[in-house]
Every structure is written in C-alpha cells, then in structure tokens.
C-alpha positions as CSV (number, residue, x, y, z in Angstrom):
1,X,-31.9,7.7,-13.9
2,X,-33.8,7.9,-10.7
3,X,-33.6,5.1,-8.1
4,X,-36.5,4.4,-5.5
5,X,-34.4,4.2,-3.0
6,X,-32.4,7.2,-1.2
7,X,-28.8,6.4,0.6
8,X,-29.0,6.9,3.8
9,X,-26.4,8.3,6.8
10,X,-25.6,5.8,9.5
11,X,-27.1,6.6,12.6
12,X,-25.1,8.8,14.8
13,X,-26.8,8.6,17.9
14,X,-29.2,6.4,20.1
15,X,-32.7,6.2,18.3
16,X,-35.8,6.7,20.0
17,X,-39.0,5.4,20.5
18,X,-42.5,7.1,19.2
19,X,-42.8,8.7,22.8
20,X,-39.3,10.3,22.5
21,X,-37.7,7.7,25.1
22,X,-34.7,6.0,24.3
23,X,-34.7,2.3,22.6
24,X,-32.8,0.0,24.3
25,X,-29.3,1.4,25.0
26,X,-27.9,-2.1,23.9
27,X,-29.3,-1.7,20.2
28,X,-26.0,-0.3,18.7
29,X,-24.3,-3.1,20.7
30,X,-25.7,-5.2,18.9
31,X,-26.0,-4.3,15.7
32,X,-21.9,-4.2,16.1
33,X,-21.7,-8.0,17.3
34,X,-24.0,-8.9,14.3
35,X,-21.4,-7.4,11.7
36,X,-18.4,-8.3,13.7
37,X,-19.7,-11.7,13.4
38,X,-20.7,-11.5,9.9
39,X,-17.2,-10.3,9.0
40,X,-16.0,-12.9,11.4
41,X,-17.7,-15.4,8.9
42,X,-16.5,-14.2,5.7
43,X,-13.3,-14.6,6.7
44,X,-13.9,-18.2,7.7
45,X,-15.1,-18.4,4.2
46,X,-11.8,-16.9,2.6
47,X,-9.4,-18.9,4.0
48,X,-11.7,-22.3,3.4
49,X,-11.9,-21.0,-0.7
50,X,-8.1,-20.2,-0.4
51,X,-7.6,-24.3,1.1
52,X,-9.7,-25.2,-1.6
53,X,-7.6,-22.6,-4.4
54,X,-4.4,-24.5,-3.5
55,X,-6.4,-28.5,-3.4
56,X,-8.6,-28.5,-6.2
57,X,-7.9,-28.5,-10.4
58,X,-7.1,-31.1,-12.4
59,X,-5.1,-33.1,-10.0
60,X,-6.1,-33.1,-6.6
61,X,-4.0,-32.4,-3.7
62,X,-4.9,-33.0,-0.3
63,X,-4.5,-30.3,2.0
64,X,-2.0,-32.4,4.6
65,X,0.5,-32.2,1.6
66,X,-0.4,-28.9,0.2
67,X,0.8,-28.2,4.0
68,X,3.7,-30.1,3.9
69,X,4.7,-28.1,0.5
70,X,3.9,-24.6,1.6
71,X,6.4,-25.5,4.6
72,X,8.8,-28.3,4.5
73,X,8.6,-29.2,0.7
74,X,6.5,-32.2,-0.4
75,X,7.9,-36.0,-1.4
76,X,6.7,-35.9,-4.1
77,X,8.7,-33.4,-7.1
78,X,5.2,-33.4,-9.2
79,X,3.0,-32.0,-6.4
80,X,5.8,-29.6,-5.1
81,X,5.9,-27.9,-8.3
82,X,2.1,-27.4,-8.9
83,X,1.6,-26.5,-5.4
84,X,4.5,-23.6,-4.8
85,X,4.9,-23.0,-9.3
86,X,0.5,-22.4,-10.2
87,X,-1.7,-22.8,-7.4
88,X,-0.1,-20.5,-4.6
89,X,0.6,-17.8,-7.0
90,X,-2.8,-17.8,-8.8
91,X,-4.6,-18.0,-5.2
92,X,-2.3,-15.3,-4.4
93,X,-3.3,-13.1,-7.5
94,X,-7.1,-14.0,-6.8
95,X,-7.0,-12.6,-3.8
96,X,-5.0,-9.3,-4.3
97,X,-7.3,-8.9,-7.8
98,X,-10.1,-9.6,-6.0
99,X,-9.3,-6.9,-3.1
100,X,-8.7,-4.3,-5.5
101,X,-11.8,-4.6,-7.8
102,X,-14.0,-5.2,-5.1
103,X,-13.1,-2.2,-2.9
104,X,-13.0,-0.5,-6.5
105,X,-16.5,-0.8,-6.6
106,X,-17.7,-0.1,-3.2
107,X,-15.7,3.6,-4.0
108,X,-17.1,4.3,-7.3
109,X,-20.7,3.7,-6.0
110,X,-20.5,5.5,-3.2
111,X,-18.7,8.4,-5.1
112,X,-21.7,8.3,-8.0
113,X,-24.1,7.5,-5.9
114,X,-24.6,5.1,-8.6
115,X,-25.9,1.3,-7.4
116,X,-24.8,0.4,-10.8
117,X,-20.7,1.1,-11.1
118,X,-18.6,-1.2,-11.2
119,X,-14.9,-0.6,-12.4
120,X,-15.8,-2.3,-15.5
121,X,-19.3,-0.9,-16.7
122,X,-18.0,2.3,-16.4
123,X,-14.9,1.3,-18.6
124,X,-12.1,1.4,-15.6
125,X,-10.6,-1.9,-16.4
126,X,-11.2,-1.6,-20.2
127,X,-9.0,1.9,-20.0
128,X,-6.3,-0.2,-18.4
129,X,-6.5,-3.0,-21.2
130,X,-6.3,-0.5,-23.7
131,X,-3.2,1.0,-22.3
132,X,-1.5,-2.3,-22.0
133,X,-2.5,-3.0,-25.3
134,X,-1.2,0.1,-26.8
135,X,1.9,0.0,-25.1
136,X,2.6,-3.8,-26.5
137,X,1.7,-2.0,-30.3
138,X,3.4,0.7,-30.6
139,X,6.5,-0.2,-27.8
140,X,6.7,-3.6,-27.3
141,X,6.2,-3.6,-24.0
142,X,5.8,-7.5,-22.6
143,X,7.6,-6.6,-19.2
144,X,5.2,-7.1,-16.3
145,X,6.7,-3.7,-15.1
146,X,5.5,-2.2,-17.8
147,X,2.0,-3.3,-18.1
148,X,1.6,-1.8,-14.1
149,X,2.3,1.8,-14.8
150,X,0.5,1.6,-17.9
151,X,-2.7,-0.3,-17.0
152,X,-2.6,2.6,-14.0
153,X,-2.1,4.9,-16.6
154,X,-5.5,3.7,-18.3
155,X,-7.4,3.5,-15.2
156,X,-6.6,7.3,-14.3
157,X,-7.6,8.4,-17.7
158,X,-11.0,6.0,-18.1
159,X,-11.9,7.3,-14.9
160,X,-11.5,10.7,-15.6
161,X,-12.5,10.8,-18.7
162,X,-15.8,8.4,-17.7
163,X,-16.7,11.2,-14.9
164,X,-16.4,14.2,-17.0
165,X,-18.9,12.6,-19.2
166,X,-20.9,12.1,-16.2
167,X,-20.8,15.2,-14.1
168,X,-23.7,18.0,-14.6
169,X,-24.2,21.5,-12.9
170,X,-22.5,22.1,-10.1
171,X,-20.3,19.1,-10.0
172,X,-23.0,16.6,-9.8
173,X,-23.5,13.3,-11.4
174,X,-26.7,12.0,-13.4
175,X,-26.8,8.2,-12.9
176,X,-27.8,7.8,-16.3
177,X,-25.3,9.6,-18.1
178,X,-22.3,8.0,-16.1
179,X,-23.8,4.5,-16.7
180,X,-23.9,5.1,-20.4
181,X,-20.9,7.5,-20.7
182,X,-18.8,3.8,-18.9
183,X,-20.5,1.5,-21.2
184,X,-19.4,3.1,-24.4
185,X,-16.7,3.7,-23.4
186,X,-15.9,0.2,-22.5
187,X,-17.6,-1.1,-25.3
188,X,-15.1,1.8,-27.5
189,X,-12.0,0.1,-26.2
190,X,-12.9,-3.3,-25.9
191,X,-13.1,-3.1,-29.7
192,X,-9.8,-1.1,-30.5
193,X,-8.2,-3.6,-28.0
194,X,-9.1,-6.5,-30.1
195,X,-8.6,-5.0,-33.5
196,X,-5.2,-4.4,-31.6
197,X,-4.4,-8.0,-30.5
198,X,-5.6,-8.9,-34.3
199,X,-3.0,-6.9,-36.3
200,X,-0.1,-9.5,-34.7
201,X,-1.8,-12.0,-33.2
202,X,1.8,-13.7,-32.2
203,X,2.7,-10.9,-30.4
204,X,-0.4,-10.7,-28.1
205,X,-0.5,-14.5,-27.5
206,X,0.3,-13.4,-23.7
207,X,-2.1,-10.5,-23.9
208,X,-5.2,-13.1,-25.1
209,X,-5.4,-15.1,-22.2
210,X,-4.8,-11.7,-19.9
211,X,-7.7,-10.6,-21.5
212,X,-9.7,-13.0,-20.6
213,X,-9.1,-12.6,-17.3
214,X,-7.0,-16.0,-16.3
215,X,-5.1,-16.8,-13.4
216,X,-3.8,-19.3,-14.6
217,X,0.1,-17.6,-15.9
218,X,0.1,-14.9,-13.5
219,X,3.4,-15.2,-11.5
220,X,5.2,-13.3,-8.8
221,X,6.8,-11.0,-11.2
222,X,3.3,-9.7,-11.7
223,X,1.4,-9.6,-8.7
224,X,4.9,-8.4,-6.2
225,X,5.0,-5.2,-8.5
226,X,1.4,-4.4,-8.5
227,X,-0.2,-6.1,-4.6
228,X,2.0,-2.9,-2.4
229,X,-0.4,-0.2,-4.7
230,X,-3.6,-2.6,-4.1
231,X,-3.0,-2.3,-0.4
232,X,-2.4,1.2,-0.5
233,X,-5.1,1.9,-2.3
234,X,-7.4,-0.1,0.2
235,X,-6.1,2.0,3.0
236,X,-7.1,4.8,1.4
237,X,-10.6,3.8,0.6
238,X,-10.5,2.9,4.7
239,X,-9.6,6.7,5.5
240,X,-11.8,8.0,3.1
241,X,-15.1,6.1,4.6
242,X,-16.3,8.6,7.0
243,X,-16.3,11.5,4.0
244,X,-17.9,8.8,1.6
245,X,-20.9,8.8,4.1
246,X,-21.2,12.7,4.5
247,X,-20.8,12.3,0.0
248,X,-23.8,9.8,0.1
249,X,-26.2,12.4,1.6
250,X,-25.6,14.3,-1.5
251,X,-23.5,17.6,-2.1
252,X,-25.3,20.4,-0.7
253,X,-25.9,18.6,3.0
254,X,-22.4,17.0,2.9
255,X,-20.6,20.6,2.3
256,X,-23.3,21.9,5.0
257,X,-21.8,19.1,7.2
258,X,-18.3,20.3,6.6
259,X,-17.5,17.7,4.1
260,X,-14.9,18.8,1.3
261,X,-16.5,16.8,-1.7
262,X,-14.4,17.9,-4.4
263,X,-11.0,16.5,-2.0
264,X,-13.0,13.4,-1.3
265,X,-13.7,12.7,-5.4
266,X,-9.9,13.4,-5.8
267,X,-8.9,10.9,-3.6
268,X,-11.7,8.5,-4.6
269,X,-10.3,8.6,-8.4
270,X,-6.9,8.2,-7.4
271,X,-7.7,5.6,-5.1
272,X,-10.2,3.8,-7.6
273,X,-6.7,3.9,-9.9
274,X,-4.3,2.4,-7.8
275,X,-7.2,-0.4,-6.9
276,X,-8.4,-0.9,-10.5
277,X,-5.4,-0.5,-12.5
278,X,-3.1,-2.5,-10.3
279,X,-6.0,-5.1,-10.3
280,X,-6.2,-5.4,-13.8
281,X,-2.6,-5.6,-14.0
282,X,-2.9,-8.5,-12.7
283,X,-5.8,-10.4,-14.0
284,X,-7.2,-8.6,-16.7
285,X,-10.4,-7.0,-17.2
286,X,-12.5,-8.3,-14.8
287,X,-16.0,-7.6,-14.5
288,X,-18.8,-7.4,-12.2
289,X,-16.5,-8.4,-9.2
290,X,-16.8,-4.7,-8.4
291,X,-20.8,-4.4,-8.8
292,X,-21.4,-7.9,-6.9
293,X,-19.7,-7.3,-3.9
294,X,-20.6,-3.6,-2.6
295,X,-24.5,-4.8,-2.8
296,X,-23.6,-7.7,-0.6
297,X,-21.7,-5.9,1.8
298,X,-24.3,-3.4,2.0
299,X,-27.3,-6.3,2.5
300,X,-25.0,-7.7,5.1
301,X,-23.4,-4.0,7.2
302,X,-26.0,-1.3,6.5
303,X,-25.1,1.7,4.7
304,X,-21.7,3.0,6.3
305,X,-19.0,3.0,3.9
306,X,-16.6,1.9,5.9
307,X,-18.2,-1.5,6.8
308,X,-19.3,-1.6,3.2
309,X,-15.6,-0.8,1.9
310,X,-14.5,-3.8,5.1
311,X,-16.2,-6.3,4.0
312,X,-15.1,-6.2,0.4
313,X,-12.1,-6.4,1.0
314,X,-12.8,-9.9,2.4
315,X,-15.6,-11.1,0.3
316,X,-14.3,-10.2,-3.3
317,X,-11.3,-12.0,-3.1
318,X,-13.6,-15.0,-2.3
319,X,-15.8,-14.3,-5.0
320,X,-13.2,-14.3,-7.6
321,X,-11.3,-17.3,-5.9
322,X,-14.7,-19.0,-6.2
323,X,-14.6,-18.0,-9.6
324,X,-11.7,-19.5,-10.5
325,X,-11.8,-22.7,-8.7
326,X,-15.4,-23.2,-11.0
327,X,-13.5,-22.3,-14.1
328,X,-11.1,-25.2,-13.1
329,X,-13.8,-27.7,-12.9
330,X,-16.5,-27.3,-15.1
331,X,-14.6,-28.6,-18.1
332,X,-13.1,-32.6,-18.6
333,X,-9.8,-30.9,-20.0
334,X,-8.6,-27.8,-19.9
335,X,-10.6,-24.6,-17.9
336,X,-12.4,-21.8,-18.4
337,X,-10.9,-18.7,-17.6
338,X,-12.6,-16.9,-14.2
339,X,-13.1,-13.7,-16.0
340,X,-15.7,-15.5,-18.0
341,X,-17.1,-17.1,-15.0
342,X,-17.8,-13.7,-13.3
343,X,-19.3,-12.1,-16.4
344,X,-21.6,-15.6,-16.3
345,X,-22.7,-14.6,-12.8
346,X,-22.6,-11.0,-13.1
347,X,-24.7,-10.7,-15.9
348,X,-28.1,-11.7,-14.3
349,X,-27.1,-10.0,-11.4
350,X,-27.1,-6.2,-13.1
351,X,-30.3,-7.0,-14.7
352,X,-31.8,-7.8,-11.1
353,X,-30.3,-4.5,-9.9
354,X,-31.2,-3.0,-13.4
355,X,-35.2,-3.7,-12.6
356,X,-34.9,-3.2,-9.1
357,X,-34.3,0.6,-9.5
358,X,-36.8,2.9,-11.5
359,X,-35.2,4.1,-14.7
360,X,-36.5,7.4,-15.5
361,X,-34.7,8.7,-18.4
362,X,-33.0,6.1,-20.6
C-alpha cells in the first residue's frame, strides 16, 4: 500500500521566505497559541461530556445534586446510589479506556507509518479478548486481577505476532501486509473467542457484555488494577515523541539523524501493551477509538507526535464518553453498549481514510 501523502518532520527552525529572509519571527508563536488553545478547548469539552456522563441515562440527574453526591451525599438514597454505584465509575472507566486506546493508536501509526492502525484492526484488542477468554476456559479465571495480566498478555503477543507478519527487509513495514496481517488476525480470534463463550455460555455471561464493549458493570475492582499501567503507558508514549518523529521520516534518515529505531519500536510495543491491554481490560474490545482520534489530532496539531500523542489523550476519552452517553439514549429501555456505537461511527470513517490513500497493491 502506497499512500499520497509523505509524513512529514516538524519544522525545527524559523522558515523562510522565497528571497531567503526570514518569515515573521512571531509565526512559531503562533502556531503554539493556536494548539495551546485548541487543547485548551478539548479539555473544556471533556469535562462538559464527563458533567453530562454522570447527568444523563435513564433517569436524569441534575448536576447541582450529582454535586451534592460526589461531595456531601445526596437526600435522596436512589440518586446517591446511581450517582457514586454506575455513573462515576463507568465515566471513570470511559475515560481511562478511552486514554489508553487512543494514545494506542496515535503510537501504532506513527510506529507503521500506517494511517490505518488502530489497536483493533490490527488485532491488539482482539489478542487481549482471546487471552481473557482462554483464561476463563481452561482456568476459570473471573477475577478482575486476572483478566489484567492476561488481556496484557494478549496484547504483547497480538502485537508482536501482528508486526512480524508485517515487517520486510531490513526491518521495515509494508502498509499492506500489516493491515491485512491485523485484520485476520482479529477476524481469527474474534471467531475462536465466540466459539469460546458458546461451549458454556453460563460461564461467559460476564464475558458477553465485556465483549461488547459496555461500561455499564465495570467497577473499581477493574479499572484501580488496570488505570496506574494506562497512565504509565501514556507517559511513555510522551517520552517517546521526539524519536516517533525522527521514526516518521523513515529508517534510513531517522538512524542518519541518530535515532535508535529498533529501541524506539521496543518501547512503542511495550507501551502499545500496557495502553491496549490495560484498556481492554477494562472495556473490552473497542474499536476504531484508536484510528479516529490520531487523524483528528493530527488535522488539529500538525504532524509532531507529541502534540498528536497530547491531544489524544484528551479527545479519546471524550469520544468514547460520547459514545456511551449515545448508547444510553438512543433506545426507550435498555442501551446499547458503546463498543457498538464506535464501530457505528468508525466504520464510515476507515472507508473515508481507505479512499483517501492510494492503494497500490491489495
């Protein structure tokens, strides 16, 4: 697959004009107000979807007593309980999911150099359903403990296993055979998952919804065990952002630049682990999140990874929080989990990106 468009280094220096005299010194001032401000926004936008998380579903809170609840306790028993017991730990989990897929997919693109990875097209999050699957088959493993290290397991080995595929001479990566490598793999485990979950269908009851990716159950002994590895993983995506953009030039000039490559993938994989699997621990298999986000970040910052991989980390969260406060309301009784919403909104999304880059070989 060859794409029309080249990535491109962030400017290091003052530009110039066609005469060789220097643009306007206050250019890169600028351009740094514009995303401050831009980043400035989104998180305006977070915390309204996360006032909106905790207010809206099937009975509707208003946000004086969702206030009251969070800090004195409310009068009322009924709203206590659905404030502090669902809707502070499922806006909780959105947001830590969110992070972790979204910076998830800013890393694997910029790794591939692929504009269309995303943790679950390349079969990330379907390697860490599998694993929790598995484990629940042949162990019995329900504990929420238990599905962290293994989803992580599954992560690491998808990812792996999903660049191997991938990787040609030299260490290099065709577009093309990544893409497909992630997609049949995902599709490979999807459907040894479910034949899985159908063998004892009582046992997996818990497993279904997860599947699905709902936020509806997920509780604090899920997301305490599995947000300390998302944030660590985000900081390492942040420390890896200035090697990410010697990566992007490609391998030859980013050696010739004094980039270690092979480090930088090492760390990216682990990192795309710890973000992924500790992700999908918590909500499932999520998809699209991951693709969605890094493209708007990029429209939005300009190439550098690390505004790209900043403003993730605020935007998915409000993506999947958005997701999930739709899934809520578009049904009289009863919701729709926000996995499904995001594969609804995802889909058209990868065939825009799908047409919008030449496909030379597929």
């Amino acid at each position: 697959m060859e794409t029309d468009e080249r990535p491109t280094a962030p400017a290091a220096g003052g530009a110039t004009d066609a005469a060789g005299g220097a643009v306007g010194a206050d250019v890169p001032v600028r351009a740094l107000s514009t995303k401050l401000v831009g980043l400035g926004i989104a998180l305006l936008v977070l915390l309204a979807g996360c006032a909106l998380s905790l207010t809206v579903g099937s009975t509707s809170i208003s946000l004086d007593v969702v206030w009251r609840a969070l800090l004195h306790g409310s009068e009322d028993s009924f709203q206590q309980a659905v404030v502090i017991d669902d809707r502070l730990p499922r806006t909780v989990a959105a947001l830590v999911a969110g992070l972790g897929l979204g910076v998830a997919g800013a890393l694997i693109q910029a790794v591939t150099r692929n504009p269309l990875a995303d943790p679950g097209i390349l079969g990330v999050t379907a390697g860490s359903a599998f694993a929790v699957a598995l484990g629940i088959a042949l162990a019995g493993a329900v504990a929420p403990s238990t599905y962290l290290w293994l989803a992580f397991l599954g992560a690491l080995v998808a990812t792996v296993l999903v660049y191997t595929i991938g990787a040609v001479h030299r260490g290099s990566v065709s577009i093309a055979r990544l893409t497909l490598a992630g997609v049949a793999l995902a599709a490979l485990l999807n459907g040894i998952t479910s034949g899985l979950v159908l063998t004892n269908p009582r046992s997996f009851d818990a497993l279904r919804a997860w599947q699905a990716g709902s936020l509806k159950t997920r509780g604090w002994e899920v997301i305490v065990p599995a947000a300390p590895w998302v944030v660590a993983g985000v900081v390492v995506a942040l420390l890896l952002g200035r090697a990410l953009n010697a990566v992007a030039l490609g391998d030859d000039l980013a050696s010739s630049l004094g980039a270690n490559v092979f480090r930088t993938r090492v760390v990216a994989v682990l990192a795309i682990t710890l973000l992924a699997g500790g992700a999908t621990a918590i909500a499932g298999p999520i998809t699209f999140i991951g693709l969605m986000v890094p493209h708007v970040a990029r429209r939005i910052s300009g190439p550098d990874q690390r505004w790209i991989i900043g403003f993730s980390v605020v935007l998915a969260p409000v993506l999947l929080l958005v997701a999930d406060i739709v899934g809520r309301l578009l049904l009289p009784v009863g919701e729709i989990p926000a996995g499904i919403v995001t594969a609804v909104l995802g889909a058209p999304v990868l065939v825009v990106l799908a047409r919008r880059y030449r496909v030379a070989a597929l």
